[in-house]
C-alpha positions in Angstrom: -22.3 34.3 9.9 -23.8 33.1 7.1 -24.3 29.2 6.1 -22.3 28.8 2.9 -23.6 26.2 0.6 -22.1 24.3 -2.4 -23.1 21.8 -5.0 -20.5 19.2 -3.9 -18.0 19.2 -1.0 -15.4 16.9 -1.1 -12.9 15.3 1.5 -9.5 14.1 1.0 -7.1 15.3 -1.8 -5.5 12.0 -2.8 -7.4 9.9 -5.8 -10.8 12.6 -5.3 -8.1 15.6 -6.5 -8.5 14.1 -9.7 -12.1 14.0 -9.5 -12.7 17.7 -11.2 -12.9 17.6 -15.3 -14.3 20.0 -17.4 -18.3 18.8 -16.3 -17.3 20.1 -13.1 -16.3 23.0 -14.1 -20.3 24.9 -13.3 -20.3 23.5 -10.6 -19.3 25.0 -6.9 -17.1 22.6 -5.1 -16.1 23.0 -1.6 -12.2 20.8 -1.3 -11.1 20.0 2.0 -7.8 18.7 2.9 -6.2 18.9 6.4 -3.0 17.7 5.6 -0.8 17.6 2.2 -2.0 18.1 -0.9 -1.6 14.6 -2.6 -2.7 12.4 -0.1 -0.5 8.9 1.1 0.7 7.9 -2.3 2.5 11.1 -3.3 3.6 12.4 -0.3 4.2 9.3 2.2 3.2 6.0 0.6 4.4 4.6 -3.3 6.2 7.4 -4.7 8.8 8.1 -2.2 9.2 4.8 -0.9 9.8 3.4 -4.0 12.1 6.1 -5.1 14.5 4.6 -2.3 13.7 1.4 -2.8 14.8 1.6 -6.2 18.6 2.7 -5.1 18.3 0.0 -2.5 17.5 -2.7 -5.1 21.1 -1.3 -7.0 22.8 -2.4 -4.3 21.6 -5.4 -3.7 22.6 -6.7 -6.8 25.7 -5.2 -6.5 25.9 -7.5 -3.6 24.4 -10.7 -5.1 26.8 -9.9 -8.2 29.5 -12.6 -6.3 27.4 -15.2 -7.8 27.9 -14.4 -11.1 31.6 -13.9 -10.9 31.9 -10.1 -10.2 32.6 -8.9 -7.1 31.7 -5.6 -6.2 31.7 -3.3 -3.0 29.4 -0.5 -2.1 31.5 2.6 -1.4 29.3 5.1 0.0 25.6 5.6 0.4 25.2 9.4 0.2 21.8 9.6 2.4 21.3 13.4 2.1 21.7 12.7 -1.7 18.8 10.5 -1.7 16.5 11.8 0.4 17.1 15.2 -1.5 16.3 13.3 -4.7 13.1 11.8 -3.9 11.3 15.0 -1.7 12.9 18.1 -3.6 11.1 16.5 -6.7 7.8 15.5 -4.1 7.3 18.0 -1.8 7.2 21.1 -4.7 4.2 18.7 -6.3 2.4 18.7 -3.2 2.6 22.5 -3.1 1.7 23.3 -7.0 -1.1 20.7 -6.2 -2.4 23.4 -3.3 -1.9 26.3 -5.0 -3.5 25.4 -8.9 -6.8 24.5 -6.5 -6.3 27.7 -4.8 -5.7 30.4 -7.6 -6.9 28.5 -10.5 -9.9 27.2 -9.9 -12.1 30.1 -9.1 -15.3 27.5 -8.8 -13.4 25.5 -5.9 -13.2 26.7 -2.2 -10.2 25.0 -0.6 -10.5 24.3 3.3 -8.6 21.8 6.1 -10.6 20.1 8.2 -13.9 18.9 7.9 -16.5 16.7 9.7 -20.3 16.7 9.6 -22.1 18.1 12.2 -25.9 17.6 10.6 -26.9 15.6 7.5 -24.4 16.6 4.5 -24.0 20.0 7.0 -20.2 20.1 8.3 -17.9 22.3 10.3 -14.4 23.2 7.7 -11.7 24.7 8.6 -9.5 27.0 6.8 -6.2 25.8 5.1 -4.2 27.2 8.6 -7.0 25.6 11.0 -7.6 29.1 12.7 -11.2 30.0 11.3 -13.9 27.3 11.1 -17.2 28.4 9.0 -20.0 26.4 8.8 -21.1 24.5 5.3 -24.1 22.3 3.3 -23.8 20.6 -0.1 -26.2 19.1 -2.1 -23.8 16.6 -2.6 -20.6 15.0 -1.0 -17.5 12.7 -1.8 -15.5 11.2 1.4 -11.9 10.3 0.1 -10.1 10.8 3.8 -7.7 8.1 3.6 -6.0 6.2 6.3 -3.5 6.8 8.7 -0.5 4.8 10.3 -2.6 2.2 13.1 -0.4 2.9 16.7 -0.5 -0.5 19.1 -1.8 0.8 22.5 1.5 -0.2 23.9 3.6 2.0 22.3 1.3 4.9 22.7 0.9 3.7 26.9 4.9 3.4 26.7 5.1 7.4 25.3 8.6 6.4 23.4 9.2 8.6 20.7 9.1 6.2 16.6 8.9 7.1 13.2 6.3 5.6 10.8 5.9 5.3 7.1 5.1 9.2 7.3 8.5 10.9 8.6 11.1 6.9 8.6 12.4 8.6 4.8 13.2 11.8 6.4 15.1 11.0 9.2 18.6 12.9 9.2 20.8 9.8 8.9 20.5 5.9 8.4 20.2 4.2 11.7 22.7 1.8 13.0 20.2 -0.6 14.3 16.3 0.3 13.4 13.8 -1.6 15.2 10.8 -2.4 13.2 7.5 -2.9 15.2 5.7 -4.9 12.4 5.7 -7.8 10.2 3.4 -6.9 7.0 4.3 -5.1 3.7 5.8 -1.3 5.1 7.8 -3.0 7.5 9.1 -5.8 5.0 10.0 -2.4 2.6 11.6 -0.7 4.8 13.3 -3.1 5.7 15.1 -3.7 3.1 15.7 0.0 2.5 17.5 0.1 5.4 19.2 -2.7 5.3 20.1 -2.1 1.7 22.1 1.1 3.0 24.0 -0.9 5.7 21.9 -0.6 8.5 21.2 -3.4 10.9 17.0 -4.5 10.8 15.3 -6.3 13.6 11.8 -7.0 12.5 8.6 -8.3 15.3 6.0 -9.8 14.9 3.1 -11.7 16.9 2.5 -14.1 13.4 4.6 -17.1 13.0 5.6 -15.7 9.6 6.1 -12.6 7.7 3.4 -11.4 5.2 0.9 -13.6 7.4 -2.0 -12.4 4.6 0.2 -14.2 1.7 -0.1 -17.4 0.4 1.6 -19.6 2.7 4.1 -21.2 0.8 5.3 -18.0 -0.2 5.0 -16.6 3.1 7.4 -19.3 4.1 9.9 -19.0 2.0 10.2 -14.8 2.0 10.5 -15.6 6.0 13.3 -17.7 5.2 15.2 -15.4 3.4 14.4 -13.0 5.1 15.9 -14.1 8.2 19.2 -14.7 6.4 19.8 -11.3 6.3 17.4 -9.2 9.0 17.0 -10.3 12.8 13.7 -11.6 12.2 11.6 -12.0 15.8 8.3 -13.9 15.2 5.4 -16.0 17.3 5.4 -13.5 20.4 4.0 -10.7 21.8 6.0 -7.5 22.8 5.6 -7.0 26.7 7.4 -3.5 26.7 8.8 -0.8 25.1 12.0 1.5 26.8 13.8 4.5 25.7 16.7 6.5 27.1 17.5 9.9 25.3 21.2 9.4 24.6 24.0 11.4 22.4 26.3 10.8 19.5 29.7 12.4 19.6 28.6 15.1 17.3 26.1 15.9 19.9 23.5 15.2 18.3 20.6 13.4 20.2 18.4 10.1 19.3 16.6 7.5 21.5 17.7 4.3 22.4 15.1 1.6 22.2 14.5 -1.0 23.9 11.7 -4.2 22.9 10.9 -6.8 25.2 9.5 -9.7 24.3 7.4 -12.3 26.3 10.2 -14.9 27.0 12.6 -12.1 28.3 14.7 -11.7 25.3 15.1 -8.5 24.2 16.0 -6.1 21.0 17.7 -2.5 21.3 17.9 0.2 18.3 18.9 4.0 17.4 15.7 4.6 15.8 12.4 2.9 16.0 9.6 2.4 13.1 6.0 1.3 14.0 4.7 -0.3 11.0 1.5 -2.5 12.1 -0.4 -1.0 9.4 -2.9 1.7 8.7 -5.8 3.1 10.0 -9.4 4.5 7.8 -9.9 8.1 8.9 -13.4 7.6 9.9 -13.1 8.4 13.5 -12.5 11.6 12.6 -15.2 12.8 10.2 -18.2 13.4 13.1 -19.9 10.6 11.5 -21.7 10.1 14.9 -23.3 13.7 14.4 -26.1 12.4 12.1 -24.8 12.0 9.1 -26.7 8.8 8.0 -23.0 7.0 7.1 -22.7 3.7 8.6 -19.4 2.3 9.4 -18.4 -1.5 9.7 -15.1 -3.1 10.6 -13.5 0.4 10.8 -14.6 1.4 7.1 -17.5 3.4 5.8 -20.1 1.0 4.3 -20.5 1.5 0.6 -23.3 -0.1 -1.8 -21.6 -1.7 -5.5 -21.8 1.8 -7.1 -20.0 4.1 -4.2 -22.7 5.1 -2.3 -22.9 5.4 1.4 -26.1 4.8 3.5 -26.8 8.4 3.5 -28.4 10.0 0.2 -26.0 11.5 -1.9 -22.9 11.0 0.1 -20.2 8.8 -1.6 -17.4 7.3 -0.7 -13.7 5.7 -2.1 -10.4 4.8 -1.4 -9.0 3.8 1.8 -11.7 5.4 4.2 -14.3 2.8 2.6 -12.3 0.1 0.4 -11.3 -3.3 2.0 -7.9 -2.9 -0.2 -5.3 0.0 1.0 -4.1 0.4 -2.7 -4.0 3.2 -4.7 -4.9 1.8 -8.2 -7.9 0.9 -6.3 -8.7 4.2 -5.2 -8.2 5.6 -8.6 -10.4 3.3 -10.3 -13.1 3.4 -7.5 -12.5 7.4 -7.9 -13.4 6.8 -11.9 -16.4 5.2 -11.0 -17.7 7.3 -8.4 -17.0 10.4 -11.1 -19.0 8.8 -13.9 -21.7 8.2 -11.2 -22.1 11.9 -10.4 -22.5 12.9 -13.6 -24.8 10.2 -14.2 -28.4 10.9 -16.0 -30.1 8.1 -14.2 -29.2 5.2 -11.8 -29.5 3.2 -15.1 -26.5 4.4 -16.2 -24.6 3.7 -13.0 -21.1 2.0 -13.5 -20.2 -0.5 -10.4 -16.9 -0.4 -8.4 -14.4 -3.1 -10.3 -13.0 -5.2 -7.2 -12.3 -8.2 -9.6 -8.6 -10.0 -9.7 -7.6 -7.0 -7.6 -3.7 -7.3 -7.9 -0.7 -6.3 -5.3 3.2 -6.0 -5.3 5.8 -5.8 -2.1 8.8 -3.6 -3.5 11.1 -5.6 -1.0 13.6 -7.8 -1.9 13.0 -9.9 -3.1 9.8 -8.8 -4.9 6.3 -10.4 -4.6 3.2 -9.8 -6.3 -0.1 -11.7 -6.1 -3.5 -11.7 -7.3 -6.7 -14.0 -6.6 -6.7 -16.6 -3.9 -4.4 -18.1 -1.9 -3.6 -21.8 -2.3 -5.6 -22.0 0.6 -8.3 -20.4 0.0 -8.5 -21.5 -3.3 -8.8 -25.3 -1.6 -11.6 -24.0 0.6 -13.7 -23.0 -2.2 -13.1 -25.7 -4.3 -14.1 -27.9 -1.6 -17.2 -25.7 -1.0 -18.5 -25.4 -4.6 -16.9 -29.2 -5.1 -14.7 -28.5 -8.1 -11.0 -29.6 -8.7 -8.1 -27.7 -8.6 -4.9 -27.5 -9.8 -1.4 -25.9 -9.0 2.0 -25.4 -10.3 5.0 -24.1 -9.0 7.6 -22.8 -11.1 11.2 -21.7 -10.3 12.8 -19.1 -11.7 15.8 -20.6 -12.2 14.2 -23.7 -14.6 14.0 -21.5 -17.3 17.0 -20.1 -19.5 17.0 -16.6 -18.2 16.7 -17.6 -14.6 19.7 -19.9 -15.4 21.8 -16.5 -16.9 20.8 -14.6 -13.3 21.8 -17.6 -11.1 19.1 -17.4 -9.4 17.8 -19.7 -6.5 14.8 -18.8 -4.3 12.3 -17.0 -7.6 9.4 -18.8 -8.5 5.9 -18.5 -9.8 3.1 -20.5 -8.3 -0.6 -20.5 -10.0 -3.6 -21.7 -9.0 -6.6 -22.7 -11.3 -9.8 -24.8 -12.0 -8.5 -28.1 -13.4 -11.8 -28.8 -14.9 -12.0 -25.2 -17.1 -8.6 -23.8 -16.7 -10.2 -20.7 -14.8 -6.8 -19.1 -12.9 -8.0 -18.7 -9.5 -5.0 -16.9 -8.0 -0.9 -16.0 -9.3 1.7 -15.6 -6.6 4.9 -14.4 -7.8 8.1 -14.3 -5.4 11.3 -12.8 -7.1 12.6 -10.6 -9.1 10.7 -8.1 -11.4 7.7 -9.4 -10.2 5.3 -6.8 -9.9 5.8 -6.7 -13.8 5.7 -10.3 -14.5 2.3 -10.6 -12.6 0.6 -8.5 -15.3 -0.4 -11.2 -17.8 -1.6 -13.1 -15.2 -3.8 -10.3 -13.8 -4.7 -9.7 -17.7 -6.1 -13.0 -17.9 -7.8 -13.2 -14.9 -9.7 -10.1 -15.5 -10.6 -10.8 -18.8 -12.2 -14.5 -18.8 -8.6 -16.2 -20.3 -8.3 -19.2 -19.3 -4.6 -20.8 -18.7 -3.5 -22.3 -21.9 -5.6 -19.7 -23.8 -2.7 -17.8 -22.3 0.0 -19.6 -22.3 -0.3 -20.8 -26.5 -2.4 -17.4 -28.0 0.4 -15.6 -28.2 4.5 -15.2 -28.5 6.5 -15.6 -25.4 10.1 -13.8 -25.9 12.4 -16.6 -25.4 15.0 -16.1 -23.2 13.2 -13.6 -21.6 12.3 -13.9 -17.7 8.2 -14.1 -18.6 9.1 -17.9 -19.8 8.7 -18.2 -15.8 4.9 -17.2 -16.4 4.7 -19.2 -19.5 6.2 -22.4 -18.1 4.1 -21.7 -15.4 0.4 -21.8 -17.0 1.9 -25.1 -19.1 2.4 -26.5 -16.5 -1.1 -26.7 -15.0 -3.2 -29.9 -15.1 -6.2 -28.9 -17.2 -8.4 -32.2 -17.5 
């Protein structure tokens, strides 16, 4: 059979599916996608999972509402209801996405699996993995995102779990879900579950939750976290049991079983692994001379998306230190103008500047910059002072109408210029409250440029930011 070849092939269908505009159009593409159309955001990642979180988050004020003198009780959480909302609205996107590449793009050639075998040579699969046909481009985008990371001991123990891919469609909410995991999925989910009436144990080998946070704010989400979830930190799980078991309406789940290293133990109805996720890159026959390097688990990528191999690119999960999706979509925009580029002259370099983050738990967090820590390192290094300022929600008027008692946002910045070197954010809305923080750290503002150049709604809950950058000690 003969070698089919195209002017670009690319791999994954997450951010790179919106890497075709009309300068692609004479061009012959070669897509390849083994999954679902859509890749982790859409399908398994952002969307969904914040499509429950949201519901969750309406009844957690309904159950914080006793401190504003209104009681309230949550009736009935109709799980069928909302899973039904969030995938009868996902998975038909998913599908549409498939088919518009597939009947209406008559320059694109839409396979499943693909992995090189030769310098930009590769074998594909079609879309139902029966056929395989062999392929060269001139050209070739890897987008093949990441995958859920499995601990060897629960893939030794063979116990049947869920993961962030199939937790939001399991048939009912668990009595008592066992989360194997202490970072942001597992901190999400949660308090999904939770939310709904389940009971959450959560493990970890860290000494806190959200180890990768800025301590102080680590701390204190541990804290209150623990108030409400079974929260088992600082050891290592020794093993992992499971006995098939039945309800009454014969229906069948597994009973599971943690033990941890002083002897104590943890048993659920349902069982999420959520130690994080996993580039793809073991799977792309990259050892089959393709000229990609790969470091730390991730393919190695110049400032401009470029692998080590000529004319292979790369973005997004399977090459980016940061598992985020605005990431992936902005390194996605660059690598597009890059292709189309005249010259290397006219390159545009990947942004990873004041690269910001939120936690839709409860309650929220958002960050961006450094760490108070590693904000002291560096201005120890480079030998410049620092300055940093907590401020609680509840200090300024509209924290005082919500009552509320553990928000608060903490900055950190150059005391000597006013530079904000990092914004940590624990509370409510605070993946929006985070954004004129992230605004002035990406475009050269320094704190009281942004606290005075502008109107701050008063009583509104941004006073929290605005108190917060007066409050720093610029010399």
């Amino acid at each position: 059979m003969a070698v089919k070849h195209y002017d670009l092939l690319v791999i994954g269908t997450g951010s790179a599916n919106s890497l075709f505009d009309e300068r692609f159009d004479n061009l012959k593409v070669a897509l390849c996608e083994e999954k679902i159309f859509g890749g982790t955001c859409l399908n398994v990642g952002c969307i969904p999972t914040k499509m429950f979180v949201y519901p969750a988050d309406s009844v957690n004020r309904a159950k914080e509402a006793s401190r504003l003198g209104v009681d309230m009780t949550l009736d009935e959480v109709r799980w069928p209801e909302i899973t039904a909302r969030v995938f009868d609205r996902i998975d038909p996107i998913a599908k549409d996405g498939e088919r518009y590449r597939v009947e209406d793009c008559p320059n694109i050639d839409v396979y499943g699996h693909a992995e090189f075998v030769g310098e930009k040579r590769f074998e594909v699969t079609d879309r139902n993995g029966t056929d395989t046909h062999t392929v060269t481009a001139d050209r070739v985008v890897i987008a093949a995102g990441s995958r859920p990371s499995i601990p060897p001991l629960v893939e030794k123990s063979r116990v049947k779990y869920y993961t962030n891919e199939d937790i939001m469609r399991i048939d009912r909410i668990p009595e008592h879900l066992v989360i194997m995991g202490s970072g942001y999925i597992a901190v999400e989910f949660a308090n999904v579950f939770s939310s709904f009436g389940a009971k959450v144990t959560l493990t970890g080998r860290s000494d806190v939750l959200l180890k990768h946070m800025d301590r102080e704010v680590a701390e204190d989400f541990t804290k209150l976290a623990s108030r409400k979830w079974d929260v088992r930190l600082g050891q290592n799980t020794t093993a992992i049991n499971q006995v098939e078991k039945q309800r009454e309406d014969g229906s069948t789940y597994y009973e599971t079983t943690i033990t941890f290293e002083d002897g104590s133990t943890a048993t659920g109805d349902a069982f999420l692994v959520a130690t994080g996720r996993t580039p793809n890159v073991d799977r792309l026959g990259l050892e089959n001379d393709s000229g990609v390097d790969v470091e730390h688990g991730r393919i190695v990528v110049d400032e401009y998306g470029r692998t080590t191999a000529p004319d292979v690119w790369a973005l997004g999960d399977i090459s980016s230190r940061f598992q985020l999706k605005h990431v992936a979509n902005s390194e996605l925009r660059t690598v597009q103008h890059n292709l189309m580029a005249e010259s290397e002259e006219d390159y545009e370099t990947l942004q990873h500047d004041a690269v910001p983050a939120a936690i839709f738990t409860h309650p929220q967090i958002a960050y961006v910059g450094l760490t108070e820590e590693k904000a002291r390192a560096k201005a120890k290094q480079e030998n410049f002072p620092i300055t940093v300022k907590v401020q609680k929600y509840g200090d300024v008027a509209y924290g005082w109408a919500m009552e509320d008692q553990h928000g608060f946002c903490k900055l950190i910045a150059r005391a000597d210029t006013g530079e904000l070197l990092g914004a940590h954010i624990l509370g409510d809305e605070a993946s929006m409250l985070i954004q004129p923080l992230i605004q002035a750290m990406s475009f050269g503002l320094t704190a009281h440029e942004m606290a005075r150049g502008q109107y701050w709604i008063h009583p509104a809950l941004t006073e929290v930011v605005e108190n917060a950058l007066l409050g720093l000690e610029i010399q």
